[in-house]
N, C-alpha and C positions, 0 to 999 in steps of 0.2 A: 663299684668296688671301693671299698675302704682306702682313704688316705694311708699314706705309706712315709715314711722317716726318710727320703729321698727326693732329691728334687723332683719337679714335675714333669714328664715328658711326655713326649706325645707317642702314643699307640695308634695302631690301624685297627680295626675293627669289624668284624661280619657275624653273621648270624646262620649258623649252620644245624639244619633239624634241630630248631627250634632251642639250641643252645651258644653262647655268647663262643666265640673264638676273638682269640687274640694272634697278632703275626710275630713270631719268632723271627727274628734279623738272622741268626747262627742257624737253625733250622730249615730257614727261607720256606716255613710253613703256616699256616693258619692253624692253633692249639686250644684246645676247650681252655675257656678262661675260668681255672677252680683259685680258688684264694690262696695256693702254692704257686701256682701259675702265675697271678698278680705278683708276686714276693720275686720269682725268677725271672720275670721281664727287668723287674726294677732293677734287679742287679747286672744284668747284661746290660741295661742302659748307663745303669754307674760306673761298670768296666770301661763300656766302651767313648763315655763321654767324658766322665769326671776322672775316671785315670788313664787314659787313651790309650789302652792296652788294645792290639790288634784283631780286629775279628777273626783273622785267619787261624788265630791261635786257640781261640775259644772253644769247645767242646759243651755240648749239650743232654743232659739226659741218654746218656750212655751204661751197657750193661757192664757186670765187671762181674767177676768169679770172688767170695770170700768164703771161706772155709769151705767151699763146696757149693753153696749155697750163690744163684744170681740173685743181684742189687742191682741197682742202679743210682749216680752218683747223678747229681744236680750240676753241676758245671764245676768245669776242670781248664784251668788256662797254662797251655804248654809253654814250654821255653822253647827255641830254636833248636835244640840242639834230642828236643823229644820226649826231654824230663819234664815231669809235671810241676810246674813254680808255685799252683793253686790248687786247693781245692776248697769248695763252698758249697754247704749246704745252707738249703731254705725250708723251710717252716710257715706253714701259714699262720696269719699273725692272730689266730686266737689260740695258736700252740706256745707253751712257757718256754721258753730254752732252759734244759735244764742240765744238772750233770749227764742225764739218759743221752744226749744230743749231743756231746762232746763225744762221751764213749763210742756212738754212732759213727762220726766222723773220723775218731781215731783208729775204729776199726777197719771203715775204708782207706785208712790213710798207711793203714800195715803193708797193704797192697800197693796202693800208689805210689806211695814215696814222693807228696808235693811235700814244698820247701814251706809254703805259707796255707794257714787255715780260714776262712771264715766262714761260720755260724750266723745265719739273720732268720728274723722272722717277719722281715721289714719292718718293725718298730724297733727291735734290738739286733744291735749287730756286733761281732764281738772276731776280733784276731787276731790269729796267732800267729808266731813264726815256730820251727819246729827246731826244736834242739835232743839230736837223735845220737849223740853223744851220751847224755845225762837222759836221755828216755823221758822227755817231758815236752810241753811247749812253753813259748813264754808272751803274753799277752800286751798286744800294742794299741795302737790309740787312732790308727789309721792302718791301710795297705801301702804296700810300698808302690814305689813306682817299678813298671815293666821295666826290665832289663833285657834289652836284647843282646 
């Protein structure tokens, strides 16, 4: 798999009907490893290591209702209290992020209601905080730290 814009960590590994699986830590399953998959480990690892945000809080590839229509969200990190603080979508990394990937996430995000956004493709990664006063977000330079 392709180097990724993330430290390096270590994965488990098996091989299942003859296709690569990866172990999901939040899922606590073995997951076809597609080059979105690669992108979404990385960032469960950078949650959980380089901003030590709680596994327990994490959410994974979950269905959700928008305009009628099921989606599913790429990981979502709750607060204590049941509001969503995150949400982040992933992009495999020969997908461009583009305006289309914003709008994407803002429309899961009608629903949601997380406080903070991020976009990666694991080579680009890009966040937001949400400012739902002024109907917009505004773009930072890191994620915050968990607040419990």
């Amino acid at each position: 798999m392709q180097k990724l814009n993330f430290p390096a960590y270590t994965f488990r590994f098996k091989n299942s009907e003859n296709k690569l699986a990866v172990f999901d830590e939040i899922r606590k399953k073995f997951v076809v490893l597609t080059p979105e998959e690669w992108v979404r480990q990385h960032v469960i690892q950078f949650l959980l290591q380089q901003k030590n945000y709680s596994k327990s809080y994490i959410n994974v590839e979950k269905s959700i209702k928008i305009n009628g229509l099921n989606k599913r969200y790429d990981v979502v990190v709750f607060q204590p209290d049941g509001k969503i603080f995150l949400l982040i979508e992933c992009k495999a990394p020969e997908v461009t992020i583009t305006q289309q990937t914003f709008d994407q996430i803002a429309r899961y995000n009608m629903t949601l209601d997380a406080k903070y956004l991020m976009v990666t493709n694991g080579l680009n990664h890009y966040f937001c905080q949400m400012d739902y006063e002024n109907e917009k977000y505004h773009f930072l330079h890191d994620l915050p730290d968990f607040i419990t």
